[in-house]
N, CA, C and O atoms as CSV, one atom per row, in Angstrom:
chain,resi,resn,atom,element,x,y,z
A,1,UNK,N,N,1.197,-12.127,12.265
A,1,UNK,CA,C,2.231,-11.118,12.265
A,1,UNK,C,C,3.189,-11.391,11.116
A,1,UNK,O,O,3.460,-12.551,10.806
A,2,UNK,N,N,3.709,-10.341,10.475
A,2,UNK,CA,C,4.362,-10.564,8.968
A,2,UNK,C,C,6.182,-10.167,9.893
A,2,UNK,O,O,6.669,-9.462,10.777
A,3,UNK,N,N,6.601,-11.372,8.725
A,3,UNK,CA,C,8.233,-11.497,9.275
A,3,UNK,C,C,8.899,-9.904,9.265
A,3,UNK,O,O,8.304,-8.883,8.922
A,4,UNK,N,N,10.350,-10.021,9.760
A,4,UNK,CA,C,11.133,-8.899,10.075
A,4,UNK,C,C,11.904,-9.001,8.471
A,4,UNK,O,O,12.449,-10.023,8.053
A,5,UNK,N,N,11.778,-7.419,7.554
A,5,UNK,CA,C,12.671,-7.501,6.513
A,5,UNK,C,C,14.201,-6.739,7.096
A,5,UNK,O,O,14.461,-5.862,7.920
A,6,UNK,N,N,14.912,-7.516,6.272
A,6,UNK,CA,C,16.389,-6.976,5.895
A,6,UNK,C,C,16.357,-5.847,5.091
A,6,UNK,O,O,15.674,-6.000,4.079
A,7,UNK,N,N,17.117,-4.271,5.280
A,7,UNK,CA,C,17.572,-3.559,4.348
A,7,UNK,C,C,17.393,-4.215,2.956
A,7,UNK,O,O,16.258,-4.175,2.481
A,8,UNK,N,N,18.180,-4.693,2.388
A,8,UNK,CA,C,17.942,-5.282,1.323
A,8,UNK,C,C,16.719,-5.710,0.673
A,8,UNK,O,O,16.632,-5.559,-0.546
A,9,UNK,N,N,15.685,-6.265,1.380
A,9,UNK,CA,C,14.371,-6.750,0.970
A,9,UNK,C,C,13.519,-5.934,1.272
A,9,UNK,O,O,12.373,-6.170,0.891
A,10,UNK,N,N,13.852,-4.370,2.265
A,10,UNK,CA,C,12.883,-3.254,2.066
A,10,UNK,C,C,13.190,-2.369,0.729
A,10,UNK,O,O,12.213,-1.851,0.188
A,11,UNK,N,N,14.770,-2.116,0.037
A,11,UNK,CA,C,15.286,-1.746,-0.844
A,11,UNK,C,C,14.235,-2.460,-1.937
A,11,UNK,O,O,13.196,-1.945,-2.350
A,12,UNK,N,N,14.711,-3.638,-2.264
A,12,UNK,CA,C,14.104,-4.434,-3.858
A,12,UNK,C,C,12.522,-4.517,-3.924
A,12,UNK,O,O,11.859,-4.400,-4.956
A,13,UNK,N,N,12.046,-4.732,-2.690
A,13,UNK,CA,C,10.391,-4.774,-2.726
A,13,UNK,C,C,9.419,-3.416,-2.446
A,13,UNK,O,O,8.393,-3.176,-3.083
A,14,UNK,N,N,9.913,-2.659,-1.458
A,14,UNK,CA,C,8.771,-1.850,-1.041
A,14,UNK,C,C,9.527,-0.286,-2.091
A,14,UNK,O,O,8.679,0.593,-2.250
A,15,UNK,N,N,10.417,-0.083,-2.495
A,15,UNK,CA,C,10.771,1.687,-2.871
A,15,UNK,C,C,9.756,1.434,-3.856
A,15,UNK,O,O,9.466,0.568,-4.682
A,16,UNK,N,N,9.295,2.644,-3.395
A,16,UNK,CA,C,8.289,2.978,-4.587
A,16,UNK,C,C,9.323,3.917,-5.789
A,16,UNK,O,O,10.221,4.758,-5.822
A,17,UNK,N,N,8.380,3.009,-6.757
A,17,UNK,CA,C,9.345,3.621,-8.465
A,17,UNK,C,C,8.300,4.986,-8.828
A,17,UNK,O,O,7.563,5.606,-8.061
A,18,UNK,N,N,8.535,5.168,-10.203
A,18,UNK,CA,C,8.616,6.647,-10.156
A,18,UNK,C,C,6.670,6.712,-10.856
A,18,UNK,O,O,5.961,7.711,-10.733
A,19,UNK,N,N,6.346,5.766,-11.345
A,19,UNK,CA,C,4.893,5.428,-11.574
A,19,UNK,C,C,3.946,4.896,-10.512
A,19,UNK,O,O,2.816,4.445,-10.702
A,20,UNK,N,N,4.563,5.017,-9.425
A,20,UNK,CA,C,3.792,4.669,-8.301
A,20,UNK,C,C,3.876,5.585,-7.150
A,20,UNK,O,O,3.271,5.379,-6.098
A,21,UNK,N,N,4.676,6.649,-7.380
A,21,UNK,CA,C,4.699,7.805,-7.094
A,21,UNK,C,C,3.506,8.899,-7.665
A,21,UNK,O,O,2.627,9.433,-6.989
A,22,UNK,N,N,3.697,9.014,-8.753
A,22,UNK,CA,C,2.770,9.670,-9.631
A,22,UNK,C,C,0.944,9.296,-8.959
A,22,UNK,O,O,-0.033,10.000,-8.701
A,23,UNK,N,N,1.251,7.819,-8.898
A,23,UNK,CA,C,-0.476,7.388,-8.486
A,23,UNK,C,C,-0.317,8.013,-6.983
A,23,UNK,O,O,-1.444,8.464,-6.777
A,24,UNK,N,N,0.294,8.224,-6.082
A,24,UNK,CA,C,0.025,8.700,-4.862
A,24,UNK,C,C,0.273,9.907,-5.087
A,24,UNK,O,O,0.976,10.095,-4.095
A,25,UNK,N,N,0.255,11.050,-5.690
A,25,UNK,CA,C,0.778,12.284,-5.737
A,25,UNK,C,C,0.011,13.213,-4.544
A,25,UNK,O,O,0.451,13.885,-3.611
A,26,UNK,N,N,-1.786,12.826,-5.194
A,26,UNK,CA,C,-2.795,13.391,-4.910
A,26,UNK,C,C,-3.563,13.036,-3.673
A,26,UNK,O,O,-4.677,13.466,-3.373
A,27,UNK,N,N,-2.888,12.269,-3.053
A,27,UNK,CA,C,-3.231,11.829,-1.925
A,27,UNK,C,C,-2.938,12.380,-0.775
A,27,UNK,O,O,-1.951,13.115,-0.799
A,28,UNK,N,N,-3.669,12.220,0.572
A,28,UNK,CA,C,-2.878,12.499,1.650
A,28,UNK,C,C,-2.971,11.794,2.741
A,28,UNK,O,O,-3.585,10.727,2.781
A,29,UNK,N,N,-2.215,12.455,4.001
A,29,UNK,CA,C,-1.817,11.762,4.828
A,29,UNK,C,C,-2.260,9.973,5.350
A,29,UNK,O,O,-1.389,9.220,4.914
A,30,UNK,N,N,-3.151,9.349,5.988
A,30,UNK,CA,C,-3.476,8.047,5.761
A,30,UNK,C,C,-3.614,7.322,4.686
A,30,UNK,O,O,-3.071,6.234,4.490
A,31,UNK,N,N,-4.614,8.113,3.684
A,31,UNK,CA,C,-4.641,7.453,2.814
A,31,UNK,C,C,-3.338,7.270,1.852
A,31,UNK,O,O,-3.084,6.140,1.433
A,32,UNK,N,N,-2.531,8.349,1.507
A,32,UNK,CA,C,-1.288,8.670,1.212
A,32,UNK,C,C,-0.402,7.100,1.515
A,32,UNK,O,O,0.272,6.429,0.734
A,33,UNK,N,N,-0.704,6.896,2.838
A,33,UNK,CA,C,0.519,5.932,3.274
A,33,UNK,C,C,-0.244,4.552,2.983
A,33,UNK,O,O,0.580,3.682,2.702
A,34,UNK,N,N,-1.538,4.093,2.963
A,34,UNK,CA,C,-2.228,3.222,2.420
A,34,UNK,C,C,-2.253,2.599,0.697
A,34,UNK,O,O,-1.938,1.543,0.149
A,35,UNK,N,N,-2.688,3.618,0.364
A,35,UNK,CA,C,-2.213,3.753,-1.220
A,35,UNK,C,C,-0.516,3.008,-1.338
A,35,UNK,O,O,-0.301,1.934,-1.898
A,36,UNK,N,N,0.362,3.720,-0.788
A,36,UNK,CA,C,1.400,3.761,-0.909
A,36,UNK,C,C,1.658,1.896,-0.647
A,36,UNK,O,O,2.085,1.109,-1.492
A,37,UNK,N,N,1.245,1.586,0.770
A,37,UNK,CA,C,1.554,-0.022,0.796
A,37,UNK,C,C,0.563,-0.962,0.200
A,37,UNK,O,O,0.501,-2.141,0.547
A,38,UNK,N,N,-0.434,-0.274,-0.957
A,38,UNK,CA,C,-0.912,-1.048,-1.837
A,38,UNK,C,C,0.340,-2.238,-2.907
A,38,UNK,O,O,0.146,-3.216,-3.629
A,39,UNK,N,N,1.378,-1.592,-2.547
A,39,UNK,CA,C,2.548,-2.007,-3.036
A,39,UNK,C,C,2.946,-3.449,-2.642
A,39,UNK,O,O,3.987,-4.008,-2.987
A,40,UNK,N,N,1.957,-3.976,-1.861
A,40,UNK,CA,C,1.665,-5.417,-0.968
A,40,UNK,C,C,1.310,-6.359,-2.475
A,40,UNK,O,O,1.790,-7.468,-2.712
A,41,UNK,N,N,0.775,-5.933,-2.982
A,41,UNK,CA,C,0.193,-6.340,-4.096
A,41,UNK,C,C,1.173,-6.938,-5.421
A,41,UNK,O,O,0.582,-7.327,-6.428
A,42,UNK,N,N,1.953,-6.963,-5.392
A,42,UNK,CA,C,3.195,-6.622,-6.073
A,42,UNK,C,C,4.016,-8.100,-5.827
A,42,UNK,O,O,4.340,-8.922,-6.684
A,43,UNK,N,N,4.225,-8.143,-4.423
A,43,UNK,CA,C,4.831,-9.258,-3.613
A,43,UNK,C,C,3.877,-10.500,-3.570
A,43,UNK,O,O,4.241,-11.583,-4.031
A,44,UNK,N,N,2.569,-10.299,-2.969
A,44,UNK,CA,C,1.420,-11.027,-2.677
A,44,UNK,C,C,0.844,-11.458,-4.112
A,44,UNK,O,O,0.824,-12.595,-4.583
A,45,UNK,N,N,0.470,-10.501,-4.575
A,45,UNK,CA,C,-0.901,-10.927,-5.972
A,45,UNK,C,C,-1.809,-10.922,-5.520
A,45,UNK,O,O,-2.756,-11.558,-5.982
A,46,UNK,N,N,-1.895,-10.104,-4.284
A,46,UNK,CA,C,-3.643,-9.630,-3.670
A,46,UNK,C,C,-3.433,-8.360,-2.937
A,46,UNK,O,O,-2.273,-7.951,-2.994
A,47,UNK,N,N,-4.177,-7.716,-2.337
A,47,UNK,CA,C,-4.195,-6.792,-1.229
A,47,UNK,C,C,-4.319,-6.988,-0.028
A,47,UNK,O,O,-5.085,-7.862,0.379
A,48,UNK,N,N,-3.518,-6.136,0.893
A,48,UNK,CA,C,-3.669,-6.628,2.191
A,48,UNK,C,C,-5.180,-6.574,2.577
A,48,UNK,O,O,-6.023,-6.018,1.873
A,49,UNK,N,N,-5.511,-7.347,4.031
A,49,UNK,CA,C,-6.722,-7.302,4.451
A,49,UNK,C,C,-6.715,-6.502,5.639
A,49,UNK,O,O,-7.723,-6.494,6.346
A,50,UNK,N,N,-5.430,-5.643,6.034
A,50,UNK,CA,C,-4.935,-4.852,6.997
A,50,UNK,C,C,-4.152,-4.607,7.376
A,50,UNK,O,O,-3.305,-5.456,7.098
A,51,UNK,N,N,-3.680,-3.675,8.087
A,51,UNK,CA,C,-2.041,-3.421,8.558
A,51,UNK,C,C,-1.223,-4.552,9.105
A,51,UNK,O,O,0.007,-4.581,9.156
A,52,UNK,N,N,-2.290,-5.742,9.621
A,52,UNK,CA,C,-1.100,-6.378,10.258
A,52,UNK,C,C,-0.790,-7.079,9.360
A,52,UNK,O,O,0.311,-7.560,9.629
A,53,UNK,N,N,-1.233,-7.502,8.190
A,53,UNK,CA,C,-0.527,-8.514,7.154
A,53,UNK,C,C,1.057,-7.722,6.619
A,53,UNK,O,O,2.014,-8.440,6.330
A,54,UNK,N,N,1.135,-6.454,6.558
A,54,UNK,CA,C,2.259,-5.244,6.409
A,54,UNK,C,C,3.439,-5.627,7.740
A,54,UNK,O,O,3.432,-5.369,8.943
A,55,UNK,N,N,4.439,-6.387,6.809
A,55,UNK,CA,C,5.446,-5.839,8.057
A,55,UNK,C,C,5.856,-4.512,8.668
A,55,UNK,O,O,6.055,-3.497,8.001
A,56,UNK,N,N,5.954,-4.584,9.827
A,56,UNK,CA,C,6.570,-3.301,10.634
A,56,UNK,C,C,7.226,-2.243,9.478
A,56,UNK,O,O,6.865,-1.231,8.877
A,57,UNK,N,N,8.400,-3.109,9.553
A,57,UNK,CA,C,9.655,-2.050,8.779
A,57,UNK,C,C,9.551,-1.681,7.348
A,57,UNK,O,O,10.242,-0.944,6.645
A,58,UNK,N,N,8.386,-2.470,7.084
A,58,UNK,CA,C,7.911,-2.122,5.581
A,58,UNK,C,C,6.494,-1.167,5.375
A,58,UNK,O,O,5.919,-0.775,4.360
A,59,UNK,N,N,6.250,-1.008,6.679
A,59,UNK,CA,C,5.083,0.223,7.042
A,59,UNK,C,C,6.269,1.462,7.033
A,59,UNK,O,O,6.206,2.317,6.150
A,60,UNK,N,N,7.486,1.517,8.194
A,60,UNK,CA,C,7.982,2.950,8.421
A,60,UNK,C,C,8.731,3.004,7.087
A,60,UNK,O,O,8.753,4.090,6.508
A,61,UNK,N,N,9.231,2.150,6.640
A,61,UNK,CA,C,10.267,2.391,5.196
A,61,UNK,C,C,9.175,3.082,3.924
A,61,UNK,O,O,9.389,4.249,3.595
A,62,UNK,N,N,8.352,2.531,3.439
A,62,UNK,CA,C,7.420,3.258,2.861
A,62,UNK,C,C,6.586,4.548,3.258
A,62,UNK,O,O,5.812,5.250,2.607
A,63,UNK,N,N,7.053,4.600,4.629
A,63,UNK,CA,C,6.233,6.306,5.205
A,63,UNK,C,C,7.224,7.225,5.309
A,63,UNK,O,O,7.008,8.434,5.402
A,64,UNK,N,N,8.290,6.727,5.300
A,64,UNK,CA,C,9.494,7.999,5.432
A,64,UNK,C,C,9.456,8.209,3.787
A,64,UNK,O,O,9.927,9.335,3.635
A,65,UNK,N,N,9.106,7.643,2.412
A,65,UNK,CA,C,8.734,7.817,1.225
A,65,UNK,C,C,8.043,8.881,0.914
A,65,UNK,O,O,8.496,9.860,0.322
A,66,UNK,N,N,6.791,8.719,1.343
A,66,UNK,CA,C,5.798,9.553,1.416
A,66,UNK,C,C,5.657,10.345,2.533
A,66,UNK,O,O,4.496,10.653,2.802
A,67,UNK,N,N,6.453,10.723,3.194
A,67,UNK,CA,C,6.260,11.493,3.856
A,67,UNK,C,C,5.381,11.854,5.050
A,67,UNK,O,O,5.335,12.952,5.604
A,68,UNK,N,N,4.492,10.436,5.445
A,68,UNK,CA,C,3.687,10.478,6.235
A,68,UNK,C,C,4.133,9.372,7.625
A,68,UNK,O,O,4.797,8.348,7.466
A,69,UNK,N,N,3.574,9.880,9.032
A,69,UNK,CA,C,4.062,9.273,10.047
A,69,UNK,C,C,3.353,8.154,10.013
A,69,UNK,O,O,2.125,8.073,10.004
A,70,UNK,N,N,4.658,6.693,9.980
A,70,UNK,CA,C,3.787,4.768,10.080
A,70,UNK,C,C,2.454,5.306,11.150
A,70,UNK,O,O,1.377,5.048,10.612
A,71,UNK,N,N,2.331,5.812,12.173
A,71,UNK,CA,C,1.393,5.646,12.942
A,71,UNK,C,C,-0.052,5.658,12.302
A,71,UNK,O,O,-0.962,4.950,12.732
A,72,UNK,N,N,-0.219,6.773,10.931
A,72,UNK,CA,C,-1.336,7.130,10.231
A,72,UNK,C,C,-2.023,5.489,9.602
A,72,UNK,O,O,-3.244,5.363,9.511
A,73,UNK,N,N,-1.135,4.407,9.236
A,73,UNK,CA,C,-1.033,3.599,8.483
A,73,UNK,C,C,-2.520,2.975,9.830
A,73,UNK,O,O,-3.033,1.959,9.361
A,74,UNK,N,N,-3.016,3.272,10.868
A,74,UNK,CA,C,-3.846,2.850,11.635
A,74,UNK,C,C,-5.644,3.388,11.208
A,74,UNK,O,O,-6.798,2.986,11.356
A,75,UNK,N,N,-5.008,4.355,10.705
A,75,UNK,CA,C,-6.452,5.387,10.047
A,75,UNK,C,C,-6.631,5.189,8.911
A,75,UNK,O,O,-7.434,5.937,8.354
A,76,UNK,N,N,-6.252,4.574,8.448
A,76,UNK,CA,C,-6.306,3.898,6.690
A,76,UNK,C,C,-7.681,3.473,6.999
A,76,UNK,O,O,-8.015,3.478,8.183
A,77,UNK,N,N,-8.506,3.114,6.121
A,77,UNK,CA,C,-10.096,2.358,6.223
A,77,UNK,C,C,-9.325,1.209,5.109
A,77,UNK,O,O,-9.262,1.414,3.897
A,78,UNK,N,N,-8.778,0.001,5.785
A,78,UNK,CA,C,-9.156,-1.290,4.866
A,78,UNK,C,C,-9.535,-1.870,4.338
A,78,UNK,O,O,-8.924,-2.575,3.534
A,79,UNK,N,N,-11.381,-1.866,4.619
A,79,UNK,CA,C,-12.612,-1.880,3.780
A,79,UNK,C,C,-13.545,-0.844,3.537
A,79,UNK,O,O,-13.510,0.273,4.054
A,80,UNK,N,N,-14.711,-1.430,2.406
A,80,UNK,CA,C,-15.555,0.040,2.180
A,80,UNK,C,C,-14.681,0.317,1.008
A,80,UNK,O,O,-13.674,-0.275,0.620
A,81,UNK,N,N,-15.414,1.540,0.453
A,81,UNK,CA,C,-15.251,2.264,-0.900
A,81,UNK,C,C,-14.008,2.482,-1.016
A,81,UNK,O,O,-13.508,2.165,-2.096
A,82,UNK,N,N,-13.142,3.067,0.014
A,82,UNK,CA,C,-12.226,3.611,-0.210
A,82,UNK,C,C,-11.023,2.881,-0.875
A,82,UNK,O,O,-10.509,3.285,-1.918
A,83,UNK,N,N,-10.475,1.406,0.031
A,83,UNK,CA,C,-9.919,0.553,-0.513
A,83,UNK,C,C,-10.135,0.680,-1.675
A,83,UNK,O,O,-9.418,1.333,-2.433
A,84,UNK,N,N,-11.882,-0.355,-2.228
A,84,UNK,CA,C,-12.434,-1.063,-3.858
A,84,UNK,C,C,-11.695,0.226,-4.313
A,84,UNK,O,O,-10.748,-0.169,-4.992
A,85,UNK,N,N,-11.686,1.446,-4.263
A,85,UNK,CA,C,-11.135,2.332,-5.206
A,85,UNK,C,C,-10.126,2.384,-5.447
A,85,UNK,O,O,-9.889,2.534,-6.646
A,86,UNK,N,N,-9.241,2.320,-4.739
A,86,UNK,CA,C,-7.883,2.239,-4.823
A,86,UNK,C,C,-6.952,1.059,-5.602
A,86,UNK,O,O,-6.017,1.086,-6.403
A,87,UNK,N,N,-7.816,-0.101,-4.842
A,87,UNK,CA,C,-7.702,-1.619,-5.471
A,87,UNK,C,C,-8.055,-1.204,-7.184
A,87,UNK,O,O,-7.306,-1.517,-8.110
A,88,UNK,N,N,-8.738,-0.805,-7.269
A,88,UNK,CA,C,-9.216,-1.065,-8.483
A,88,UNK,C,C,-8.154,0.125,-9.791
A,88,UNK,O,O,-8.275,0.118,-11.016
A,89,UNK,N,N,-7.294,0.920,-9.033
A,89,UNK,CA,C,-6.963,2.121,-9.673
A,89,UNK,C,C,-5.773,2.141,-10.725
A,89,UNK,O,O,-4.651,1.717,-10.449
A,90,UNK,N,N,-6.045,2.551,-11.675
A,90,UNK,CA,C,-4.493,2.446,-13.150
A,90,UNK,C,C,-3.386,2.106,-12.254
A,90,UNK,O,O,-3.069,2.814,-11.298
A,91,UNK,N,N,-2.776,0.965,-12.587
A,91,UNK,CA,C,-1.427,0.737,-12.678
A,91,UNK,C,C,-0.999,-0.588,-11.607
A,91,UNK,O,O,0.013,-1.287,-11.545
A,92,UNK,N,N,-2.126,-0.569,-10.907
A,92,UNK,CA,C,-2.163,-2.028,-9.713
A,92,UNK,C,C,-2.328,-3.165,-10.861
A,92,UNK,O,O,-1.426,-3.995,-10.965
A,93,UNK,N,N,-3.647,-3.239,-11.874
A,93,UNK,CA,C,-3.419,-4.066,-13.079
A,93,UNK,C,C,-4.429,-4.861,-12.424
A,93,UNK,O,O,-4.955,-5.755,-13.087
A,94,UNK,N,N,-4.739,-4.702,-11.379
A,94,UNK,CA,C,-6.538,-5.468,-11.230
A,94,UNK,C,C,-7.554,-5.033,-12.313
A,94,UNK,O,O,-7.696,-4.031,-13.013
A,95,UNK,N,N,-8.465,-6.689,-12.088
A,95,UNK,CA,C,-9.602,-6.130,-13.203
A,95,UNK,C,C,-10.909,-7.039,-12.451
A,95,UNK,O,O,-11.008,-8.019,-11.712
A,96,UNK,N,N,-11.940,-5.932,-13.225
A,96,UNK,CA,C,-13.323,-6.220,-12.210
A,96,UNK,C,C,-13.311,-7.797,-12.162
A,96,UNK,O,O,-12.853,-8.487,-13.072
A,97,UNK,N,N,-13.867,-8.292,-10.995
A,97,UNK,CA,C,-14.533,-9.725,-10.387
A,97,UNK,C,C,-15.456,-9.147,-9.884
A,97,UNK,O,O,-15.635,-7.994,-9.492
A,98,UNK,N,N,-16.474,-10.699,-9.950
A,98,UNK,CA,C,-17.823,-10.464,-9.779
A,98,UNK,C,C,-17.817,-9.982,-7.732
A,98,UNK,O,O,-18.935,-9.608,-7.375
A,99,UNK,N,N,-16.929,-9.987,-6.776
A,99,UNK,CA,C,-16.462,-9.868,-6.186
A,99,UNK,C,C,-16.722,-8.080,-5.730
A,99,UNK,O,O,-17.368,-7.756,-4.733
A,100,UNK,N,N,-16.157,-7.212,-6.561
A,100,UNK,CA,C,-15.097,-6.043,-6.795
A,100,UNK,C,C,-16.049,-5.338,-7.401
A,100,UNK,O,O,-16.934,-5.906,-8.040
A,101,UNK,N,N,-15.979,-3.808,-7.258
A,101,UNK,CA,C,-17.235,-3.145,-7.618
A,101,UNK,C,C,-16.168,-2.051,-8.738
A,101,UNK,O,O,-16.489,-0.907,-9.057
A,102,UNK,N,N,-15.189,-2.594,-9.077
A,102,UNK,CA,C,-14.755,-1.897,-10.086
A,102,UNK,C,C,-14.626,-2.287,-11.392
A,102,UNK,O,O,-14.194,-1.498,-12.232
């Protein structure tokens, strides 16, 4: 289970800036809010391996962003294509491993 953030440490870490907006534009609802806490990546230097590595308040603070209800953040697919695609997509700054099908 991932710790409880402070206002402050949902402010400096999770708002999505205005180029990470742009990459979720085209998205929607689950994936929308998935994409969106790809933003794990940032903090970590990896991707989550699922919602529960995502604190709580850093699931609803990033869904009131995008506009989608935290609950969706359950219908996300974690593995499979969908993730490698995402993982792999302009502006996260990953690059192929023998691992990674991107």
């Amino acid at each position: 289970m991932a710790r409880s953030l402070d206002l402050d440490e949902l402010v400096e870490h999770w708002t999505l800036l205005d180029d990470e907006r742009e990459l979720i534009s085209g998205k929607r609802g689950p994936t929308r809010l998935g994409f969106a806490l790809l933003k794990f990546y940032t903090r970590a230097g990896r991707f989550p391996r699922g919602p529960g590595e995502l604190p709580d308040e850093a699931v609803e603070f990033v869904a009131r962003q995008v506009g989608v209800d935290a609950a969706k953040v359950g219908f996300y697919e974690w593995t499979g294509r969908t993730i490698e695609y995402l993982c792999c997509a302009p502006g996260y700054g990953r690059s192929p491993t023998p691992s990674s099908s991107c």
